[in-house]
C-alpha positions as CSV (number, residue, x, y, z in Angstrom):
1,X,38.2,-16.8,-2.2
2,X,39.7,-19.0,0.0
3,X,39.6,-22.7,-1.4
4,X,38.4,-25.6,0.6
5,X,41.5,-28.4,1.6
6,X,40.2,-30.5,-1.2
7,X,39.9,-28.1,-3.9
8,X,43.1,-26.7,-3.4
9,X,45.3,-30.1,-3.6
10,X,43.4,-30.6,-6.6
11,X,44.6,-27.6,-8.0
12,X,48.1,-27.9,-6.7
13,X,48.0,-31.2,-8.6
14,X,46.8,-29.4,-11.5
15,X,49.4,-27.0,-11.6
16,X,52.1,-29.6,-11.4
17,X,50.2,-31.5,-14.3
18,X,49.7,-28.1,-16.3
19,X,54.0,-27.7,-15.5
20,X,54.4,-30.9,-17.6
21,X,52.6,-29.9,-20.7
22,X,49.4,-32.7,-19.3
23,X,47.0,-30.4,-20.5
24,X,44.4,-33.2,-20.4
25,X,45.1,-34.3,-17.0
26,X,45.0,-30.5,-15.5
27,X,41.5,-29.5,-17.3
28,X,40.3,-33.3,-15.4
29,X,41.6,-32.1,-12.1
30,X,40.6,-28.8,-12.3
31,X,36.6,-29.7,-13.4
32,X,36.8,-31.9,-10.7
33,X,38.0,-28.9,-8.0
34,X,34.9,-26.6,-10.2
35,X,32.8,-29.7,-8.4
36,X,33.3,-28.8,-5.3
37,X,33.4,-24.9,-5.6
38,X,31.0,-23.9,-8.0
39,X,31.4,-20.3,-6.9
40,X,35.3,-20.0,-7.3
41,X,35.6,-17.4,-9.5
42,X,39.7,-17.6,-9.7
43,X,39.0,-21.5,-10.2
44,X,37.2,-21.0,-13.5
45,X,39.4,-18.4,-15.0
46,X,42.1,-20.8,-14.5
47,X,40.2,-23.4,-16.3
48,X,39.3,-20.7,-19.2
49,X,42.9,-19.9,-19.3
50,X,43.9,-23.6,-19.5
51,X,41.6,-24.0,-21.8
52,X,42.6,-21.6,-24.2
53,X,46.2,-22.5,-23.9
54,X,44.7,-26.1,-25.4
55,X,43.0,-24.4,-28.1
56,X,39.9,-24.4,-27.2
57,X,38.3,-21.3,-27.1
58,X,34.8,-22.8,-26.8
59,X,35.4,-24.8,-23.7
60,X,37.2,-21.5,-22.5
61,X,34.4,-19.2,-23.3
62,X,31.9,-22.0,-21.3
63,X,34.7,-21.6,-18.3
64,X,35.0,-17.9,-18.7
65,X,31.0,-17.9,-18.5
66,X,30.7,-19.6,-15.3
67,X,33.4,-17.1,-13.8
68,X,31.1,-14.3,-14.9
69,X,28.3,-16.4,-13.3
70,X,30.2,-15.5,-10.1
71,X,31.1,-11.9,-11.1
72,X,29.3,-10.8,-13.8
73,X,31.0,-7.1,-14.3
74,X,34.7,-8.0,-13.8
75,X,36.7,-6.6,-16.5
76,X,38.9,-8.8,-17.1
77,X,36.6,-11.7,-17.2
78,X,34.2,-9.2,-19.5
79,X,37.2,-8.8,-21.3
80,X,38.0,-12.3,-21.7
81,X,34.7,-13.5,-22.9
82,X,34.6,-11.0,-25.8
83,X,38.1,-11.7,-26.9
84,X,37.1,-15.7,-27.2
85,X,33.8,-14.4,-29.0
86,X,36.1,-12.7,-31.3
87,X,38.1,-15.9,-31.8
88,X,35.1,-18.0,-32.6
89,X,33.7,-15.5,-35.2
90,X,30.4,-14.6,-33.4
91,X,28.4,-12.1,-34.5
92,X,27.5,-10.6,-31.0
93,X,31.6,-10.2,-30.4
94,X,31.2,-5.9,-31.0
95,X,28.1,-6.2,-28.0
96,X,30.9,-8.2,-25.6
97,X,33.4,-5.8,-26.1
98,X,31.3,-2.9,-25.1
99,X,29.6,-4.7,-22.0
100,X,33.5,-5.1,-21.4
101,X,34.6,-1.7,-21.7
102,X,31.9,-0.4,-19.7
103,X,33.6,-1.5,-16.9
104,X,37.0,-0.4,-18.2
105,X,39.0,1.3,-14.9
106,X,40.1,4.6,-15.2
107,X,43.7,4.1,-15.7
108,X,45.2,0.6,-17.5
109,X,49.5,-0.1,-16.0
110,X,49.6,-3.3,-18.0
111,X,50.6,-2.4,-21.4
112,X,49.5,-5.9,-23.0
113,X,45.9,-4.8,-21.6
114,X,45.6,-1.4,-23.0
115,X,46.9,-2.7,-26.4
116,X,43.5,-5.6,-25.9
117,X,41.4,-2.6,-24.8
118,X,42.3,-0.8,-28.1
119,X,41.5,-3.7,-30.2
120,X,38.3,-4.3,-27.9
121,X,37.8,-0.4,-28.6
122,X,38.1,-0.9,-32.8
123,X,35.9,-4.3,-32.8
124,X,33.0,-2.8,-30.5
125,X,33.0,0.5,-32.8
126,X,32.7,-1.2,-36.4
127,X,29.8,-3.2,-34.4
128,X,27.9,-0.2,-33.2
129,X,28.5,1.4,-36.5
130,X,27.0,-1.5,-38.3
131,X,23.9,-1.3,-35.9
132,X,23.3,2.3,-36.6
133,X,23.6,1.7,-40.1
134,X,20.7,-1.1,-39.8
135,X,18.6,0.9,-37.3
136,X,19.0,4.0,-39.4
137,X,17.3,1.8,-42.0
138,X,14.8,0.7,-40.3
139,X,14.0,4.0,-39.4
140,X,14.7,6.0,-42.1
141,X,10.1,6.0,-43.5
142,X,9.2,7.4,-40.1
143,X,12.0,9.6,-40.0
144,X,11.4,11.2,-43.2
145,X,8.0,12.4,-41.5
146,X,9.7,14.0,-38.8
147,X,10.2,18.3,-38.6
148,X,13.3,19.2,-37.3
149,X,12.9,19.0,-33.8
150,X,11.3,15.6,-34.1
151,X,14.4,14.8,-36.0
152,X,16.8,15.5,-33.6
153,X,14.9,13.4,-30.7
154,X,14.3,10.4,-32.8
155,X,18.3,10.6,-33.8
156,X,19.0,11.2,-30.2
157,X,16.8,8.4,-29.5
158,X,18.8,5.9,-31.8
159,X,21.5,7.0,-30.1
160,X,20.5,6.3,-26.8
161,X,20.5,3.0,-27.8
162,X,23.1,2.5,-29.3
163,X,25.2,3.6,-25.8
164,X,26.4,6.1,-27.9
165,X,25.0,8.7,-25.1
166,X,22.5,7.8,-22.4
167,X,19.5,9.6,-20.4
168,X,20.8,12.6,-18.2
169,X,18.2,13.9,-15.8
170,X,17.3,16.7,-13.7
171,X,19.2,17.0,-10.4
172,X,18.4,20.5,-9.3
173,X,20.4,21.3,-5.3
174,X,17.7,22.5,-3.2
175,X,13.9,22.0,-5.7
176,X,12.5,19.1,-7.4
177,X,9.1,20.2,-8.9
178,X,7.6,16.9,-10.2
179,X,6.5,15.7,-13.6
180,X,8.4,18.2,-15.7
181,X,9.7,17.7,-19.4
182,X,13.2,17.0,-19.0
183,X,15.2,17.8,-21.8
184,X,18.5,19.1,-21.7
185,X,17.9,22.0,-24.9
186,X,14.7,22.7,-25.8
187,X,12.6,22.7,-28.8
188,X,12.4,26.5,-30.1
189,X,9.1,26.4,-31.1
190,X,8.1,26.6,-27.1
191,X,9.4,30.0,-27.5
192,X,8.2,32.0,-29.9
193,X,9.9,35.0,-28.3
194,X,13.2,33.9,-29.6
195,X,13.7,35.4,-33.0
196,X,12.8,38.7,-31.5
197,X,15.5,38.5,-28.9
198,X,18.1,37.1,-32.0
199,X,16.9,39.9,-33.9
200,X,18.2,42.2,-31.2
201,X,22.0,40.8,-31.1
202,X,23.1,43.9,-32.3
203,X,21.6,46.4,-30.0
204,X,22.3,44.1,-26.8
205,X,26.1,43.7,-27.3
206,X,26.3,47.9,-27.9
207,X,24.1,48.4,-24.5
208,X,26.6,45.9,-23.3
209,X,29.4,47.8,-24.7
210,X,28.1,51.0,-23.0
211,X,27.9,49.6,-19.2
212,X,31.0,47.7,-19.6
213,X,32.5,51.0,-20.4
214,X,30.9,53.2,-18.2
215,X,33.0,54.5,-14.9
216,X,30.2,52.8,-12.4
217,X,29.3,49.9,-13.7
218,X,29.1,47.1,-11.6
219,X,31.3,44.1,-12.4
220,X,31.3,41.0,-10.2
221,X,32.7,37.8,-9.9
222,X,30.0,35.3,-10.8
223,X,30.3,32.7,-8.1
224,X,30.2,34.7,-4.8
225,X,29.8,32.2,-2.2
226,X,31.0,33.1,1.5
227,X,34.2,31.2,3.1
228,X,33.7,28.1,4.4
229,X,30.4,27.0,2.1
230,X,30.5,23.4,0.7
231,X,31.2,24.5,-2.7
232,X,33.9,22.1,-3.7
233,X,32.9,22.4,-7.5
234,X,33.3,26.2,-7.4
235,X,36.4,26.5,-5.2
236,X,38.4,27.4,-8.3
237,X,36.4,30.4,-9.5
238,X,34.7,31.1,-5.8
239,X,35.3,35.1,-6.7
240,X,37.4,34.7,-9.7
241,X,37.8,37.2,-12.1
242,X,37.9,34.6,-14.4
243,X,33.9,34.6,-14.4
244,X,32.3,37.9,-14.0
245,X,28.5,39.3,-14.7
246,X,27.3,42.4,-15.4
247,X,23.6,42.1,-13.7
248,X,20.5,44.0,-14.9
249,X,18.1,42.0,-12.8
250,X,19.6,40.0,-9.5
251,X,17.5,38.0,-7.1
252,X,14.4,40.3,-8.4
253,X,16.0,43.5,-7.6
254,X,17.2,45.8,-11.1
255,X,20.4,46.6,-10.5
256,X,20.0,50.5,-11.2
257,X,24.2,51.1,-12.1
258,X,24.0,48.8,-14.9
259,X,20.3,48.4,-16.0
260,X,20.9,52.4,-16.9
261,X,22.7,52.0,-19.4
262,X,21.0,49.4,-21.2
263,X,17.4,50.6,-21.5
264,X,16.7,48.5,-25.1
265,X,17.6,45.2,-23.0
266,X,16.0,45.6,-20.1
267,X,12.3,46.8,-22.4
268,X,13.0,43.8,-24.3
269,X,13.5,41.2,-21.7
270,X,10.7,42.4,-19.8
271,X,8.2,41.1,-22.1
272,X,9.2,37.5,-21.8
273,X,8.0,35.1,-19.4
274,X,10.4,35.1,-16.4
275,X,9.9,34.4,-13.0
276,X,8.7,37.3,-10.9
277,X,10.0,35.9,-7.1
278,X,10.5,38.5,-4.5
279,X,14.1,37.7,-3.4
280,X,14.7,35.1,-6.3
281,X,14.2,36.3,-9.6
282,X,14.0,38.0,-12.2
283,X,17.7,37.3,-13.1
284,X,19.6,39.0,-16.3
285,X,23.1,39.4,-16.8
286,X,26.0,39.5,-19.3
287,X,28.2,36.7,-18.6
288,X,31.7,37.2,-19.3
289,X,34.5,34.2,-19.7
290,X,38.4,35.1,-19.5
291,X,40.2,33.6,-22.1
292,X,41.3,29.7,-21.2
293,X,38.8,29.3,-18.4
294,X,36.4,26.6,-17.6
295,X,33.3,26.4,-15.8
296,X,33.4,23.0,-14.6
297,X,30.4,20.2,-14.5
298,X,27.6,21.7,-12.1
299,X,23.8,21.3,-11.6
300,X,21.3,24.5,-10.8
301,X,18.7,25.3,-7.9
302,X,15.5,24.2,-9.1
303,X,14.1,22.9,-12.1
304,X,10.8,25.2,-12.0
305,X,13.1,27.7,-14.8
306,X,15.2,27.6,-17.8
307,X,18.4,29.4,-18.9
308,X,18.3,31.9,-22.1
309,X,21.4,32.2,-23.6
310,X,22.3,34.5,-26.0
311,X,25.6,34.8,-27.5
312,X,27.2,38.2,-28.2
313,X,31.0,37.9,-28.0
314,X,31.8,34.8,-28.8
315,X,35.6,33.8,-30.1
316,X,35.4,30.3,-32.7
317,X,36.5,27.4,-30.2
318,X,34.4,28.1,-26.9
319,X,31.7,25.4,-26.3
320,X,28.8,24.3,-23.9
321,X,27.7,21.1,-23.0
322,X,24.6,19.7,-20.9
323,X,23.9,16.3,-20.3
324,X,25.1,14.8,-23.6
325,X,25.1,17.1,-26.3
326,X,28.0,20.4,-27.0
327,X,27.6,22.8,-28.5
328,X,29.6,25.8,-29.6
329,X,28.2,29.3,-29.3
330,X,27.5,31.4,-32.4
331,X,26.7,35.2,-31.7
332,X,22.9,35.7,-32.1
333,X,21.9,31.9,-31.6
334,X,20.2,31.8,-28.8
335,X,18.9,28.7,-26.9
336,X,16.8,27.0,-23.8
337,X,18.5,24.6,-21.5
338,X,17.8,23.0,-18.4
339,X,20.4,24.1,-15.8
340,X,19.6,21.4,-13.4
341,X,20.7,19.2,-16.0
342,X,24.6,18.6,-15.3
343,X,26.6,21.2,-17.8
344,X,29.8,23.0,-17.9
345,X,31.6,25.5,-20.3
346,X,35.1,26.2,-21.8
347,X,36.4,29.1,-23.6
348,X,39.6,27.7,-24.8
349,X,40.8,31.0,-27.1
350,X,42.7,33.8,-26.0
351,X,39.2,36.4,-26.2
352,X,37.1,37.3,-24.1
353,X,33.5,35.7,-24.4
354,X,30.1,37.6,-23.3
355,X,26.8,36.3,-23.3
356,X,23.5,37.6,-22.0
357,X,21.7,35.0,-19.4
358,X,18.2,35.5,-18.4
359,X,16.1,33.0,-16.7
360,X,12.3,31.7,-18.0
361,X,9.8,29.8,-16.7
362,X,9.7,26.1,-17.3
363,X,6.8,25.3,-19.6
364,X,5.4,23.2,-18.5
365,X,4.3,24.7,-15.6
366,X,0.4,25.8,-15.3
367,X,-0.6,29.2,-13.4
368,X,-1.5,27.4,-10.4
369,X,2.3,25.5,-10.5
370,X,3.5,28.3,-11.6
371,X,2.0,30.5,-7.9
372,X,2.8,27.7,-5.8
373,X,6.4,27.5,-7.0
374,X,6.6,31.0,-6.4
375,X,4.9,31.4,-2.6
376,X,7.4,28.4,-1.6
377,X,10.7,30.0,-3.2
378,X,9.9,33.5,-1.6
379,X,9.6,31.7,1.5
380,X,12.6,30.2,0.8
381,X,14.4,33.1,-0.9
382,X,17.7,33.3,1.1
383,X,18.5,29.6,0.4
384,X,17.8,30.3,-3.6
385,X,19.8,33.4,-3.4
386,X,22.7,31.4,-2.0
387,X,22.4,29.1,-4.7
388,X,21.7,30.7,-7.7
């Protein structure tokens, strides 16, 4: 900001006085100017720098503070603070560092800076590691009473606050249903259905075998939007052969070439609880990944169902990730995630991966949700089919 006529001959005078070594006399002229313009942000980082070159990190960090008063997320005042923290051997250094680097910008020129940010990097990591180690503690009695699935919220929980990962929510495209669990894999024991679908690995991936195989088998690329759409996430696999599905079921409609030849699959996935939406769903496909593609970061339709997937083909390396938690595929795992949920895919190997994807309903929809959802998306069936 611009500095009024009085505060800036005080600083000029400063800066001559700061030129002669008059520390003293600078730091005088300078608190004086501070007087005037409480809300100079540039004013009090030259007094925290002053300060500092006096060796005084405590009047600095007091400086730096009313700065931050001004601006309180700029870096390099965030930066600043934590580094004098350091210096003064305060315990809450490791919590400065990471308010700092949560504002780190996305590329750092100044190579003095990126070594500080290192150091920042190493100081904030021993800290949160020392927190986890004393909440784990603290912890550890109630954990013990936890089953699995408990376990793995309560650690995701601890995590959460250490900023190790944060909340990720729903953002379906086109339909919000309200008051639905959001979680971004859930808990097994929702499903009871699973083990028998697991169980069935074997006969899936031959079925699969036979329709990939057979001469009229219908293989598509998986994003098929028309020219023109606002896709901008998908323009690099809009009809790639990168990412192609077999469908058994598509927008509610068996898809007679394929389904054919995989009688087993389509008796078995028939007795679990998907969505029957005229024009929408039920959906069922094997999901095949060239080698070295990605599926980049993307949200689904509407948050009313959940994604089965079941691994078949599935070369060591290739991951999946929603919200914050990957996760590599292992043939005959399957698992429940919310697709709304922001998630994306790599198969980094030089294979082929196939999964089958089928779509369920959320659970925690009632009958009457679950028909309301249902008259609304029929009505609405062209602008799910666009999206799906």
């Amino acid at each position: 900001m611009a500095s009024s006529p009085q505060s800036a001959d005080l600083q000029r005078s400063a800066d001559a006085a700061a030129a002669r070594g008059a520390f003293a006399e600078a730091l005088s002229l300078l608190d004086r100017a501070a007087r005037i313009e409480p809300g100079n942000f540039d004013l009090h980082l030259k007094r925290a720098a002053l300060h500092r070159a006096s060796h005084d990190p405590a009047a600095a960090l007091e400086a730096v503070g009313a700065a931050l008063a001004v601006s309180p997320l700029d870096f390099m005042a965030l930066m600043l603070r934590a580094g004098l923290k350091e210096q003064l051997g305060q315990d809450d250094a490791g919590e400065a560092y990471a308010q700092a680097l949560a504002q780190k910008p996305a590329s750092l020129a100044n190579p003095q800076l990126a070594a500080a940010v290192r150091r920042g990097e190493d100081v904030r990591d021993r800290w949160i590691a020392a927190k986890e180690q004393r909440l784990a503690a603290a912890m550890a009695a109630a954990e013990a009473q936890a089953d699995g699935e408990e376990a793995a919220r309560i650690a995701r929980f601890r995590s959460n606050a250490l900023r190790r990962t944060r909340a990720w929510h729903a953002e379906p495209t086109h339909f919000h249903f309200p008051g639905l669990v959001e979680r971004e894999y859930h808990d097994r024991s929702l499903f009871p259905w699973l083990g028998e679908l697991e169980a069935a690995t074997d006969i899936i991936q031959a079925e699969f075998e036979a329709v990939a195989g057979a001469e009229r088998a219908e293989l598509v690329p998986y994003i098929q939007y028309p020219e023109g759409a606002p896709v901008a996430q998908w323009k690099a696999l809009n009809h790639s052969r990168d990412w192609t599905a077999i469908h058994l079921w598509q927008y509610g409609r068996p898809i007679e070439a394929n389904a054919r030849h995989c009688p087993a699959t389509m008796d078995l996935i028939a007795r679990f609880p998907q969505p029957r939406i005229g024009g929408c769903s039920p959906n069922a496909m094997f999901s095949l990944l060239a080698p070295g593609t990605r599926i980049p970061p993307h949200h689904g339709v509407a948050n009313t169902r959940l994604v089965c997937h079941l691994p078949l083909i599935v070369p060591e390396g290739c991951w999946f990730r929603v919200g914050a938690e990957t996760r590599p595929w292992r043939r005959g795992e399957a698992w429940l995630f919310d697709d709304t949920i922001e998630h994306e895919a790599m198969n980094p190997t030089g294979a082929l991966r196939v999964i089958l994807i089928i779509d369920i309903w959320h659970p925690g929809l009632s009958p009457a949700e679950r028909a309301a959802v249902t008259a609304l998306l029929e009505a609405e069936s062209g602008v799910v089919a666009q999206g799906l």
